[in-house]
C-alpha positions in Angstrom: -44.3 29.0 21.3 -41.0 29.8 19.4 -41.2 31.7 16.3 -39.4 31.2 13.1 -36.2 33.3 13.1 -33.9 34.7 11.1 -30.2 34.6 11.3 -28.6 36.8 14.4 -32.2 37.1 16.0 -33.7 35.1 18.8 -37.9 35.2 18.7 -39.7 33.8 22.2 -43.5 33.9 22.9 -45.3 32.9 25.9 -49.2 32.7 25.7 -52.0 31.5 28.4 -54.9 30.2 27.2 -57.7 28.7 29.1 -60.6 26.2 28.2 -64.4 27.7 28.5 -67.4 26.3 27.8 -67.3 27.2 24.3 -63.7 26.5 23.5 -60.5 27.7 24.2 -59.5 31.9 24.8 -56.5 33.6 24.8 -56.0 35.2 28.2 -52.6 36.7 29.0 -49.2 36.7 27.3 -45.9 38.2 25.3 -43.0 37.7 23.7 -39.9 39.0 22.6 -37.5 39.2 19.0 -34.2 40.7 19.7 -30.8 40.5 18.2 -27.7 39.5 18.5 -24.9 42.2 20.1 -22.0 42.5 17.9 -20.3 44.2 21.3 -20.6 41.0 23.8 -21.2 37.5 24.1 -25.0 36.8 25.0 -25.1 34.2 27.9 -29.4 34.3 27.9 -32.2 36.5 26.6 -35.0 36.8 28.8 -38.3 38.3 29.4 -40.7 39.6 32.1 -45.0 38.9 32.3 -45.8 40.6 35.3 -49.1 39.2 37.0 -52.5 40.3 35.4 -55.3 41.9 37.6 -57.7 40.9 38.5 -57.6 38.3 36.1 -56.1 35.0 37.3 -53.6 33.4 35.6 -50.2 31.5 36.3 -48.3 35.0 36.2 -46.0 36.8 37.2 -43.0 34.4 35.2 -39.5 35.1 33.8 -38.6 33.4 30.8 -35.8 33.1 28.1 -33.4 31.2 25.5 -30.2 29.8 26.4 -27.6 31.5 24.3 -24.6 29.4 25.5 -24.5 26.0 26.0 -22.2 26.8 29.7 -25.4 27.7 31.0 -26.5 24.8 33.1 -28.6 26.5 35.6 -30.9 29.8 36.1 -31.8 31.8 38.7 -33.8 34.4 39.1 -32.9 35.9 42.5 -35.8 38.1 44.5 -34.7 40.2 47.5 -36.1 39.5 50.4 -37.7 36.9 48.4 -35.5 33.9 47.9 -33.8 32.2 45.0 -36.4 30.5 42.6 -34.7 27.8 40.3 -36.3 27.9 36.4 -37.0 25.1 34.2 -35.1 24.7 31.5 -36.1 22.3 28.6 -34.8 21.6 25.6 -37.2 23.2 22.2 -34.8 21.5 19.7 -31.6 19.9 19.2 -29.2 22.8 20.3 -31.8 24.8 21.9 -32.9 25.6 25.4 -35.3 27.7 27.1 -36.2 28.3 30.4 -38.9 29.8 32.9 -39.6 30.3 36.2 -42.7 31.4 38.1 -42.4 33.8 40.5 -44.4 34.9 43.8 -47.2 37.6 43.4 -46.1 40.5 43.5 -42.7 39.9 42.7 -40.3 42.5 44.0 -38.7 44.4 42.0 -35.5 44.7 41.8 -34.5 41.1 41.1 -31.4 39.1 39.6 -31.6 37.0 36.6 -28.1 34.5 37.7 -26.7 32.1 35.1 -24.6 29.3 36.5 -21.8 26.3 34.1 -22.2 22.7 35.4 -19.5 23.4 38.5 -22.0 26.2 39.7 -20.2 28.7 39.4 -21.9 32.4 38.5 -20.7 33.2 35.1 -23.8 35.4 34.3 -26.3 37.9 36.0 -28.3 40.7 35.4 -29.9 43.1 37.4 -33.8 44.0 36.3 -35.8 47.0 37.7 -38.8 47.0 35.2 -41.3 43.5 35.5 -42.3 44.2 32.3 -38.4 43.9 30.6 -36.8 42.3 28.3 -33.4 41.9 27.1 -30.1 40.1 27.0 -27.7 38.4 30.1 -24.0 38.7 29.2 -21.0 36.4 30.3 -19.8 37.7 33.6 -16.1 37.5 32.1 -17.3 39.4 29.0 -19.0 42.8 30.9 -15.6 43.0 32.5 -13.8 43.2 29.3 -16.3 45.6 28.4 -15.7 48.2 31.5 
């Protein structure tokens, strides 16, 4: 679900919902607003739903918008783990998002990697909180930054 937003803010929402006998109920889900950094250039915003005891539902998942249109590819990168490859699909002209599901529990910490059509790394994060949310910035950007 993808809010409304206003200029220099990116809105997200992800919501489960499951069919009972009486119709449908909301079960488990979040979202994020955040805006735009005057400071760096935002490759992807993303956000962490960790999984929901004992409740079952398709969590834990890591999802986001697509700031810049290099950003062919996402990663998000679990020591120990593996490498899980996210979706990305297209939620207007101009305008990508992307998720991936994750294994139960997810270990924390994990990389959120953003990749241009050669496959070359031109974005990553580190994350330490399953619950997060925030921006990804260019790889060439954060060392202009330093």
């Amino acid at each position: 679900m993808k809010r409304p937003y206003q200029a220099g803010s990116h809105h997200l929402q992800v919501e489960y919902v499951r069919k009972t006998w009486i119709g449908w109920k909301w079960v488990w889900g979040g979202g994020y607003g955040i805006g735009e950094s005057s400071q760096s250039v935002t490759a992807l915003n993303y956000m962490g739903l960790p999984e929901l005891d004992p409740i079952s539902t398709p969590f834990p998942m890591v999802f986001g918008d697509i700031l810049d249109p290099s950003i062919k590819k996402v990663n998000v990168k679990i020591r120990g783990e593996g490498s899980f490859n996210a979706k990305l699909t297209s939620a207007e002209p101009g305008r990508m998002i992307w998720f991936v599901f994750v294994p139960s529990p997810a270990s924390i910490p994990f990389d959120i990697e953003g990749y241009n059509e050669e496959g070359t790394l031109i974005a990553r994060k580190t994350i330490t909180d399953p619950r997060d949310s925030g921006s990804v910035h260019l790889e060439m950007d954060l060392k202009l930054i330093r």
